[in-house]
Biopython code that builds the backbone (N, CA, C, O; Angstrom):
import numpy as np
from Bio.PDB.StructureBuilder import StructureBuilder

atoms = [
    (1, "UNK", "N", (-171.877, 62.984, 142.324)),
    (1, "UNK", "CA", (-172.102, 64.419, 142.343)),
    (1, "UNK", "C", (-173.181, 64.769, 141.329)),
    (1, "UNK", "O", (-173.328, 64.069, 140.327)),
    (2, "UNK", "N", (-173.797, 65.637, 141.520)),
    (2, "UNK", "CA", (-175.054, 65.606, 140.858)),
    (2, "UNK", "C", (-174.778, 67.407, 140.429)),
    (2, "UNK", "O", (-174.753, 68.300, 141.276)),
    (3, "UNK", "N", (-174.591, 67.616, 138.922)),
    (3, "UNK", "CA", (-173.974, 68.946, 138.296)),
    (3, "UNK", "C", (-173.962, 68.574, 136.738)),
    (3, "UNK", "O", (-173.610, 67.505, 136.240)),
    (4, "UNK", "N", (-174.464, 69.801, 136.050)),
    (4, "UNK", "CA", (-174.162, 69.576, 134.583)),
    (4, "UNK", "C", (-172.721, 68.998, 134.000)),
    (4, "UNK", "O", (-171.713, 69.384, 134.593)),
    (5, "UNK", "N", (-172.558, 68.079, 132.854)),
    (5, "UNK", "CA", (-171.084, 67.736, 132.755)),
    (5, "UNK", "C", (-169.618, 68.985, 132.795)),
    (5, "UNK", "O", (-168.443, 68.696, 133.022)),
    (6, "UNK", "N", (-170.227, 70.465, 132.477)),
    (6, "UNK", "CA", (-169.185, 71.789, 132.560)),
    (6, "UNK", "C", (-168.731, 71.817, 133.695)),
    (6, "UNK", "O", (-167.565, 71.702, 134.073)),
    (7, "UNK", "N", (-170.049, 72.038, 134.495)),
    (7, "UNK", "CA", (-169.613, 72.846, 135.829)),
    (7, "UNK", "C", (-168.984, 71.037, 137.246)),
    (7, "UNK", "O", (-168.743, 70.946, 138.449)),
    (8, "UNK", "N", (-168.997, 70.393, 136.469)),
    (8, "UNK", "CA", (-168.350, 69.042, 137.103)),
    (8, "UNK", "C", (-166.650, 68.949, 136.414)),
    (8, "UNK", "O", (-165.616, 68.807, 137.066)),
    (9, "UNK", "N", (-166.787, 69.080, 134.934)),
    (9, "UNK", "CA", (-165.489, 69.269, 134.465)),
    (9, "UNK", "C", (-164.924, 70.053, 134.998)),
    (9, "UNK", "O", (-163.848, 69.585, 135.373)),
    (10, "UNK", "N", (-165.138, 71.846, 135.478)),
    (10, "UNK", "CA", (-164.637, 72.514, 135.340)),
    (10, "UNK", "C", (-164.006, 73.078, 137.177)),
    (10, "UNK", "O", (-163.171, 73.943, 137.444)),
    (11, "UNK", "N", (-164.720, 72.282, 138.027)),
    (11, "UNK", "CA", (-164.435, 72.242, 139.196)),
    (11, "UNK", "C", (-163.353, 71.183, 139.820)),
    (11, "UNK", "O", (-162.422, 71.562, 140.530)),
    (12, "UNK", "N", (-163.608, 69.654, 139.435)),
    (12, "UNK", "CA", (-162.932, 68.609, 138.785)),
    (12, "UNK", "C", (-161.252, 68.951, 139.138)),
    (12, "UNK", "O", (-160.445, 68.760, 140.048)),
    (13, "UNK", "N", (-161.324, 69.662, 137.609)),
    (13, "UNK", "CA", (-159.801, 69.877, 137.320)),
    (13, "UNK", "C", (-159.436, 70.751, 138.170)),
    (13, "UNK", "O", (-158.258, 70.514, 138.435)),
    (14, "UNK", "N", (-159.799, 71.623, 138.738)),
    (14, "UNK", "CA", (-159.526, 73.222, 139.369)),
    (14, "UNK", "C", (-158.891, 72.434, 140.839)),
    (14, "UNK", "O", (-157.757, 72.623, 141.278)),
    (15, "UNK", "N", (-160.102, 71.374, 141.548)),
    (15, "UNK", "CA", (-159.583, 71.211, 143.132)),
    (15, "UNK", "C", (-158.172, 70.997, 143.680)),
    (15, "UNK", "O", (-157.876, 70.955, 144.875)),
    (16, "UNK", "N", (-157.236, 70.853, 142.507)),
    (16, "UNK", "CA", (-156.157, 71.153, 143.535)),
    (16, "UNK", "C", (-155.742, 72.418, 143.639)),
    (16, "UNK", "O", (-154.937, 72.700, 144.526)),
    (17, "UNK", "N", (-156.199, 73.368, 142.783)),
    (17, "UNK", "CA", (-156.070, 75.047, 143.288)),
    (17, "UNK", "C", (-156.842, 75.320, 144.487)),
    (17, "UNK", "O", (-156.550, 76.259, 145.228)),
    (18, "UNK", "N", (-157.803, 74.546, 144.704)),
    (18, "UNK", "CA", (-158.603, 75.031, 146.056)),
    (18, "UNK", "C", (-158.175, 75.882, 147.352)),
    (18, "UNK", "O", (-157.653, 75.263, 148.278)),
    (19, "UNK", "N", (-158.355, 77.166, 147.458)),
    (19, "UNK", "CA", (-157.114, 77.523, 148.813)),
    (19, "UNK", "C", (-158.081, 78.507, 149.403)),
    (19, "UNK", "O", (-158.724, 79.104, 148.539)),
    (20, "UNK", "N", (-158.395, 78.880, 150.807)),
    (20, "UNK", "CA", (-158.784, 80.168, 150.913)),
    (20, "UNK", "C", (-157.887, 80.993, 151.830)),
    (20, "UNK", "O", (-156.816, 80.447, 152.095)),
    (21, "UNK", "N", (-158.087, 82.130, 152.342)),
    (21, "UNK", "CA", (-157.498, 83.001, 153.313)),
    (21, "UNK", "C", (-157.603, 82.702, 154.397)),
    (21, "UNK", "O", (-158.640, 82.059, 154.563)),
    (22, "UNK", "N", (-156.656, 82.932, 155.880)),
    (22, "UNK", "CA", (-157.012, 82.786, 157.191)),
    (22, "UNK", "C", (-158.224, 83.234, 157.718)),
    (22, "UNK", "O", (-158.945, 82.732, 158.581)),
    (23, "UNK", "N", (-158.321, 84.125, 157.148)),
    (23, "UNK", "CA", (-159.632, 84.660, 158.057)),
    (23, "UNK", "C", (-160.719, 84.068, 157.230)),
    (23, "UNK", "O", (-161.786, 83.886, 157.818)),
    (24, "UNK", "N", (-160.652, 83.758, 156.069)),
    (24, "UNK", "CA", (-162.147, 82.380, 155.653)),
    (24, "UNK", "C", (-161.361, 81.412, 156.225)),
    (24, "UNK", "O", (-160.259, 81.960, 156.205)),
    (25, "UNK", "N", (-161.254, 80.670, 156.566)),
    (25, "UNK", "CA", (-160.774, 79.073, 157.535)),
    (25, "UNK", "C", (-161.236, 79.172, 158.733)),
    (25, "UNK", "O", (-162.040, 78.391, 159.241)),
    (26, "UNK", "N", (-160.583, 80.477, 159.429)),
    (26, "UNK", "CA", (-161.589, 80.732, 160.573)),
    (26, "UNK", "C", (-162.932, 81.154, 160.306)),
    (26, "UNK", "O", (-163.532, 80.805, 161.323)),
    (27, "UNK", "N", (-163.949, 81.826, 159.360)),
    (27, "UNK", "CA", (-164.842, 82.065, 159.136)),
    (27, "UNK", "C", (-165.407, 80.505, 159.015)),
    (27, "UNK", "O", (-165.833, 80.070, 160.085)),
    (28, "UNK", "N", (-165.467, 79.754, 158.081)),
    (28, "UNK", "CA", (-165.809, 78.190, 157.742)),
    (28, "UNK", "C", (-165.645, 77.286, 159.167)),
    (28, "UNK", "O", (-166.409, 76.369, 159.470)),
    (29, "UNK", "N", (-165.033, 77.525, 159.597)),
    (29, "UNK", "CA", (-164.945, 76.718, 161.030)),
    (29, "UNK", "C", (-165.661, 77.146, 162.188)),
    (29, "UNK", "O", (-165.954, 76.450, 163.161)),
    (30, "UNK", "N", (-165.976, 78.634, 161.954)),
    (30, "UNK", "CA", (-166.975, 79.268, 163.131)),
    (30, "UNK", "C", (-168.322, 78.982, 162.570)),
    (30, "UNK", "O", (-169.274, 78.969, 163.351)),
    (31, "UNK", "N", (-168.579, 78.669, 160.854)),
    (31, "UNK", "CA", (-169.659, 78.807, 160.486)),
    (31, "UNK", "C", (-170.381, 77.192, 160.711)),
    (31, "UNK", "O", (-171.578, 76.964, 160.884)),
    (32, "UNK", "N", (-169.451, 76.360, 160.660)),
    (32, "UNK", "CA", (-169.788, 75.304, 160.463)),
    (32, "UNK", "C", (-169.431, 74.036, 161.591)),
    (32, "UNK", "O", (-169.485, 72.818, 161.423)),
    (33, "UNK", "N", (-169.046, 74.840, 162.802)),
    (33, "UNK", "CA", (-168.509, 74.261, 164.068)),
    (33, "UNK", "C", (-167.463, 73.524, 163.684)),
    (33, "UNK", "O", (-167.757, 72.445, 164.199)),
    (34, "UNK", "N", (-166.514, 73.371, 163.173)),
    (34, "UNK", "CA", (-165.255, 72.525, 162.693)),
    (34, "UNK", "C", (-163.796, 72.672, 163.696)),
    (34, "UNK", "O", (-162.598, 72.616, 163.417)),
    (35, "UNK", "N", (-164.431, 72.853, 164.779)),
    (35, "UNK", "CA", (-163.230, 73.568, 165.654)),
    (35, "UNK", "C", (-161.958, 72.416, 165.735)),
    (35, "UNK", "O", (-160.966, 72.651, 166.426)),
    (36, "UNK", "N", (-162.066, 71.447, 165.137)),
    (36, "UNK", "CA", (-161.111, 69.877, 165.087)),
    (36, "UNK", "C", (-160.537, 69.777, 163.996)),
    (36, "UNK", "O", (-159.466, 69.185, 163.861)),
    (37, "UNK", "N", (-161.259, 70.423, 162.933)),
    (37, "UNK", "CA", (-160.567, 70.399, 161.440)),
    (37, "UNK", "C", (-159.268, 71.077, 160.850)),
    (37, "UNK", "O", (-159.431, 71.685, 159.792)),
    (38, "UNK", "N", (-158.010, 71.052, 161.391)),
    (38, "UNK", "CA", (-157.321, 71.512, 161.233)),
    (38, "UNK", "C", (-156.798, 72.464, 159.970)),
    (38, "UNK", "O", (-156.165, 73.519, 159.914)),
    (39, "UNK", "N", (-157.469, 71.424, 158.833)),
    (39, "UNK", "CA", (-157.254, 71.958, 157.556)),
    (39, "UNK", "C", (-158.181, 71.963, 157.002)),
    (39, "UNK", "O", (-158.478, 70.906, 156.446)),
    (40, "UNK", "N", (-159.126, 73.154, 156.862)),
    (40, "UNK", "CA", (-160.431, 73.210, 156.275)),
    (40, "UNK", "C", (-160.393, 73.309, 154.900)),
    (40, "UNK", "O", (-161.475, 72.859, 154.523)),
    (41, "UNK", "N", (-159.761, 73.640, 153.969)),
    (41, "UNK", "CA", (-159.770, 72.986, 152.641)),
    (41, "UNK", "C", (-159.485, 71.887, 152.347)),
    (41, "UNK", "O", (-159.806, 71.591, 151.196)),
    (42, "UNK", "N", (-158.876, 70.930, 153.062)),
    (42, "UNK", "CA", (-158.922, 69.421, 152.912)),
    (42, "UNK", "C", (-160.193, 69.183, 153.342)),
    (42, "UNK", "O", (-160.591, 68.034, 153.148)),
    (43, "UNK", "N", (-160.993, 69.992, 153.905)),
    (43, "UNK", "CA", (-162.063, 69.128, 154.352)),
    (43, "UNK", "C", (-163.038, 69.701, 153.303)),
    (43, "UNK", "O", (-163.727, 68.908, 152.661)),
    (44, "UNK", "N", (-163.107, 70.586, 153.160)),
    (44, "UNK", "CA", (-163.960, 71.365, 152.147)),
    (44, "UNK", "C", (-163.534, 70.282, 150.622)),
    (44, "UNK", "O", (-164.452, 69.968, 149.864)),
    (45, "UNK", "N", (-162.542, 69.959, 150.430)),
    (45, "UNK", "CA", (-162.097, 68.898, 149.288)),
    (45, "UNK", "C", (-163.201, 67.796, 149.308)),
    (45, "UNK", "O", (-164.197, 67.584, 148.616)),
    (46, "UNK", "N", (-162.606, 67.156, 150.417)),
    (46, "UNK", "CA", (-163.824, 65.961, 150.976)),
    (46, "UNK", "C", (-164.608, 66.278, 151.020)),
    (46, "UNK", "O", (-165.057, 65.759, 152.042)),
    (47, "UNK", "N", (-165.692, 67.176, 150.426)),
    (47, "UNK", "CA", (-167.221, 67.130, 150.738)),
    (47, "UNK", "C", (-167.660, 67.364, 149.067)),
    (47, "UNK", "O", (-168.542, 66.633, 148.617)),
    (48, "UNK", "N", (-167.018, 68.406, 148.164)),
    (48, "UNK", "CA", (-167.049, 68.459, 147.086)),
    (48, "UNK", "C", (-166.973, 66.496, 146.205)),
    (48, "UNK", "O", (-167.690, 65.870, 145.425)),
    (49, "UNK", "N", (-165.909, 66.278, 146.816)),
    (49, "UNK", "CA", (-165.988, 65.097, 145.946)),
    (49, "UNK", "C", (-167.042, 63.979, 146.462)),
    (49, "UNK", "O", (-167.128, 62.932, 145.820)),
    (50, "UNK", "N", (-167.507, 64.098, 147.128)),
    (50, "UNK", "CA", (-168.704, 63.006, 148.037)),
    (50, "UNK", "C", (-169.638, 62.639, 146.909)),
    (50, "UNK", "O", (-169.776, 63.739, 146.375)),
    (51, "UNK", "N", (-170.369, 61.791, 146.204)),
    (51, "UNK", "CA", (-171.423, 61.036, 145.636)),
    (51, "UNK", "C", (-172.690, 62.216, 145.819)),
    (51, "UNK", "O", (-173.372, 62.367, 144.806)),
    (52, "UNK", "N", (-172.907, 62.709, 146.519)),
    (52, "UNK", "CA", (-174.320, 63.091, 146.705)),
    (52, "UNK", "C", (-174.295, 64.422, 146.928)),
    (52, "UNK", "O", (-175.337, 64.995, 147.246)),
    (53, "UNK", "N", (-172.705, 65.338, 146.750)),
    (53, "UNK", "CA", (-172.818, 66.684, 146.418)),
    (53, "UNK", "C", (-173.525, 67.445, 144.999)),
    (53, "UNK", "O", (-173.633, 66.974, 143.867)),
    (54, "UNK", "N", (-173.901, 68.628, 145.459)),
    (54, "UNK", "CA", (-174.713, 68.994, 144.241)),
    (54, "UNK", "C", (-173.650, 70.089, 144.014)),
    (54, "UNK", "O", (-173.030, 70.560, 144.967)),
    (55, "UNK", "N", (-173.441, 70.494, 142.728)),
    (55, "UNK", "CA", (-172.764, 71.510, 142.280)),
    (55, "UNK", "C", (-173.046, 72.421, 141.298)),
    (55, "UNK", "O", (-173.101, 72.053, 140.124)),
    (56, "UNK", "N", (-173.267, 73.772, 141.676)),
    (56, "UNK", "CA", (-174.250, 74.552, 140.653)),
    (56, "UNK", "C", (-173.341, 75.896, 140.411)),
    (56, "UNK", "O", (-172.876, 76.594, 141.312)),
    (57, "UNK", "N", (-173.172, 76.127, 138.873)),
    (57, "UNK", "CA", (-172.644, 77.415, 139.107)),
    (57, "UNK", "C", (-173.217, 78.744, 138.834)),
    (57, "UNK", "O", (-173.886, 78.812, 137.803)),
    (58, "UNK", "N", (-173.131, 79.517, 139.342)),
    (58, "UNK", "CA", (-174.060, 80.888, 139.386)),
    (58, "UNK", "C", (-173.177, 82.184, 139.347)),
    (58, "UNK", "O", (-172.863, 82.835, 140.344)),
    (59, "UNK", "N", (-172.754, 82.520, 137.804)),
    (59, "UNK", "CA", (-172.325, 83.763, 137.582)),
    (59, "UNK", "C", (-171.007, 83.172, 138.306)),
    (59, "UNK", "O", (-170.845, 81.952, 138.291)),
    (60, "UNK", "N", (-170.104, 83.970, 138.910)),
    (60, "UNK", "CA", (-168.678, 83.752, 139.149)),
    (60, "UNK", "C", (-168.552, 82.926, 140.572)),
    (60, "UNK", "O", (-167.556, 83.100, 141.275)),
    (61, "UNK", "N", (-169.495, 82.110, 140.930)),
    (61, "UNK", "CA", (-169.206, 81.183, 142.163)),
    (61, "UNK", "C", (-169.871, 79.817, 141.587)),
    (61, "UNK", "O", (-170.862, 79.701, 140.867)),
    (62, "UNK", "N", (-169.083, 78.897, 142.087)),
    (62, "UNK", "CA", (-169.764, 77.552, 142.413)),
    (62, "UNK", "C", (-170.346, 77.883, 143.951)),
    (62, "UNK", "O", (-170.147, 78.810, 144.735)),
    (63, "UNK", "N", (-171.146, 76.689, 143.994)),
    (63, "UNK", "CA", (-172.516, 76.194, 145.201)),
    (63, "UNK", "C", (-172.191, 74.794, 145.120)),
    (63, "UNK", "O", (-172.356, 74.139, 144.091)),
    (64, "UNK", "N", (-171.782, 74.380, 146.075)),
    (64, "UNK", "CA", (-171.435, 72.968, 146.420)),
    (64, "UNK", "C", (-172.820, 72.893, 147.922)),
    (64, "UNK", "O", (-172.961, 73.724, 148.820)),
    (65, "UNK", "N", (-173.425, 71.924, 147.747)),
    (65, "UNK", "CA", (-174.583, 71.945, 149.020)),
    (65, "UNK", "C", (-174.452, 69.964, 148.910)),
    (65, "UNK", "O", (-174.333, 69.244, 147.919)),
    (66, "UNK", "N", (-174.540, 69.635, 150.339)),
    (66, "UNK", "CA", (-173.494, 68.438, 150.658)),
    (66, "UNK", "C", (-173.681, 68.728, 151.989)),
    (66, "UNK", "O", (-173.364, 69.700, 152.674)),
    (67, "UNK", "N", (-174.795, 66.730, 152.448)),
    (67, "UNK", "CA", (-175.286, 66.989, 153.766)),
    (67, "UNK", "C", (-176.005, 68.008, 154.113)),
    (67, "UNK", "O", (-177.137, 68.141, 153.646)),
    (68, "UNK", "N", (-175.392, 69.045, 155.131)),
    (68, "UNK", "CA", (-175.982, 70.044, 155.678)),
    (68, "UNK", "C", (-175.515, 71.473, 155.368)),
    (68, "UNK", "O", (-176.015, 72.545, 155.711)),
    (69, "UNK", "N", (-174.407, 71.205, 154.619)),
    (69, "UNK", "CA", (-173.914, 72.828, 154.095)),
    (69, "UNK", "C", (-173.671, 73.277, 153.419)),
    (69, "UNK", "O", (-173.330, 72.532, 152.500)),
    (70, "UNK", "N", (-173.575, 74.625, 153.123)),
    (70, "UNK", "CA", (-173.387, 74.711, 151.524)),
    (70, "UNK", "C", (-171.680, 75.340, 151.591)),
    (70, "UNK", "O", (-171.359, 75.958, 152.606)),
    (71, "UNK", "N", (-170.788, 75.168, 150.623)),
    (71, "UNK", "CA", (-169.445, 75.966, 150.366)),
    (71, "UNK", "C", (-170.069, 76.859, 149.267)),
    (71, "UNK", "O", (-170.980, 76.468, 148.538)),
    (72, "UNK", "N", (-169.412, 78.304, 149.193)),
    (72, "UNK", "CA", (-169.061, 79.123, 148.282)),
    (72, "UNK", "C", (-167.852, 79.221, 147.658)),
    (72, "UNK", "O", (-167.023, 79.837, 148.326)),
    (73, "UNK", "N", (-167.500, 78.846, 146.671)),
    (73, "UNK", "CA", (-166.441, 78.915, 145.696)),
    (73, "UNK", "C", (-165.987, 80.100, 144.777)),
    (73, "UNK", "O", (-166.782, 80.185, 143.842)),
    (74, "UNK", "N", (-165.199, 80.857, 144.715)),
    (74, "UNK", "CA", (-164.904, 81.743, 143.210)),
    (74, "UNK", "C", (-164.665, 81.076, 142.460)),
    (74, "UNK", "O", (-163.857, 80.191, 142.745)),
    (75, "UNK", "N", (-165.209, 81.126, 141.141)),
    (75, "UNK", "CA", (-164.843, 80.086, 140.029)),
    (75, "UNK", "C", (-163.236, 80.195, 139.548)),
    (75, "UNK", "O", (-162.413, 79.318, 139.286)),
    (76, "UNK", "N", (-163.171, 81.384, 139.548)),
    (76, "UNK", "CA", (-161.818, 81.756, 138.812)),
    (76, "UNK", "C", (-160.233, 81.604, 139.693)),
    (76, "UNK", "O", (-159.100, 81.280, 139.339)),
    (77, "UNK", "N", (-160.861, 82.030, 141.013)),
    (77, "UNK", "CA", (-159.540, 81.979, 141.603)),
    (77, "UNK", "C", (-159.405, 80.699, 142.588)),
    (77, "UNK", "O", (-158.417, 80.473, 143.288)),
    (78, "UNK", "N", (-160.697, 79.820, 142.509)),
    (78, "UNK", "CA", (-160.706, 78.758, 142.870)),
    (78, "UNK", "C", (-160.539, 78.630, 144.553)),
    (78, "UNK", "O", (-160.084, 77.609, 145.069)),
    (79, "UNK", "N", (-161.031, 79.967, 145.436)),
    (79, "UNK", "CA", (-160.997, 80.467, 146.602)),
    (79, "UNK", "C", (-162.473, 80.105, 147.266)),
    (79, "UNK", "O", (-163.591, 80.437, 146.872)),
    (80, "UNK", "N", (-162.044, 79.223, 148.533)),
    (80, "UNK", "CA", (-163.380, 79.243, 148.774)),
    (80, "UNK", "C", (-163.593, 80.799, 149.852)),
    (80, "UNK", "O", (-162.819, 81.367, 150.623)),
    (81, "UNK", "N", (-164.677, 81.011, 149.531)),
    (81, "UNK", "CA", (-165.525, 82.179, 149.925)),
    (81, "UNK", "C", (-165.946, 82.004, 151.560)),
    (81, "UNK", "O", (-165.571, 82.585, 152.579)),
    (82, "UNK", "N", (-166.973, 80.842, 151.283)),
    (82, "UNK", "CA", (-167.558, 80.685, 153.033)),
    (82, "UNK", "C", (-168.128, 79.806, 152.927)),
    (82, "UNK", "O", (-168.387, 79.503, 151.762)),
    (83, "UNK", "N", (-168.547, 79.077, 153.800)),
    (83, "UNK", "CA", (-169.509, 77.807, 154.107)),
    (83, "UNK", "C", (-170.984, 77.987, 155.393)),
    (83, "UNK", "O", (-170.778, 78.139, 156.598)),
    (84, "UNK", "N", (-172.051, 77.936, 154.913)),
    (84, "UNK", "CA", (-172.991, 77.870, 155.880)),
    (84, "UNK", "C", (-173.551, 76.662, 156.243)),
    (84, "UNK", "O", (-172.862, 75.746, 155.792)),
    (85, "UNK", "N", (-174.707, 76.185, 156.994)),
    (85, "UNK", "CA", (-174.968, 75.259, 157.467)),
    (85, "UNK", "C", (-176.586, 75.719, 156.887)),
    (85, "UNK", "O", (-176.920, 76.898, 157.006)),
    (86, "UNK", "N", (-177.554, 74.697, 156.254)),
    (86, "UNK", "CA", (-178.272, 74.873, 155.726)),
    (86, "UNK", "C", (-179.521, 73.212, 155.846)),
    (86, "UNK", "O", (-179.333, 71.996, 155.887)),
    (87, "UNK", "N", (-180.478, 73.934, 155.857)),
    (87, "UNK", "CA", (-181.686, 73.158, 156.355)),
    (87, "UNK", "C", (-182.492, 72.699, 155.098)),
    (87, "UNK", "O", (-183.024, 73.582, 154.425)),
    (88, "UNK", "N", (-182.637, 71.278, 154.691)),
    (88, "UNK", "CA", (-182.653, 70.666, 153.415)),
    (88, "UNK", "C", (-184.243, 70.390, 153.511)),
    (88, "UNK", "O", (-184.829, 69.830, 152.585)),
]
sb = StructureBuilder()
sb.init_structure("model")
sb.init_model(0)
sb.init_chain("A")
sb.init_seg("    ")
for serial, (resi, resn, name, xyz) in enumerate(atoms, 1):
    if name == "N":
        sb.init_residue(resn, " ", resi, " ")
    sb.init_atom(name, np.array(xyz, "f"), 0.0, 1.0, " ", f" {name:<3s}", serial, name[0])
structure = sb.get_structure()
């Protein structure tokens, strides 16, 4: 993962709070064609921890960008926000 040692510590420890709302799961799965992924924060897990995720934090969100998409994170409540699909 490629992130200053804070914002790696500080995400790190947090991922098993990782949770979002129904209607972001369905948002992340419409955004990102995942119509198979049953559990999109397990999958959103698996991409954060991947070797070649980048992780940046900006004011009260992490930016996880990994492969082709990016996740939005709240730092604090450890909610993911949304996921787009993004052209590198």
């Amino acid at each position: 993962m490629k992130m200053n040692a804070a914002t790696s510590e500080e995400l790190t420890l947090d991922l098993s709070k990782l949770h979002t709302t129904v209607l972001g799961a369905e948002r992340i799965r419409r955004n990102l064609s995942l119509e198979s992924a049953d559990d999109v924060v397990s999958w959103c897990r698996e991409q954060i921890t991947k070797s070649d995720a980048e992780i940046e934090r900006k004011g009260k969100n992490f930016y996880v960008r990994v492969d082709e998409c990016e996740i939005t994170i709240h730092a604090r409540s450890c909610s993911i926000i949304t996921a787009h699909l993004i052209s590198r």
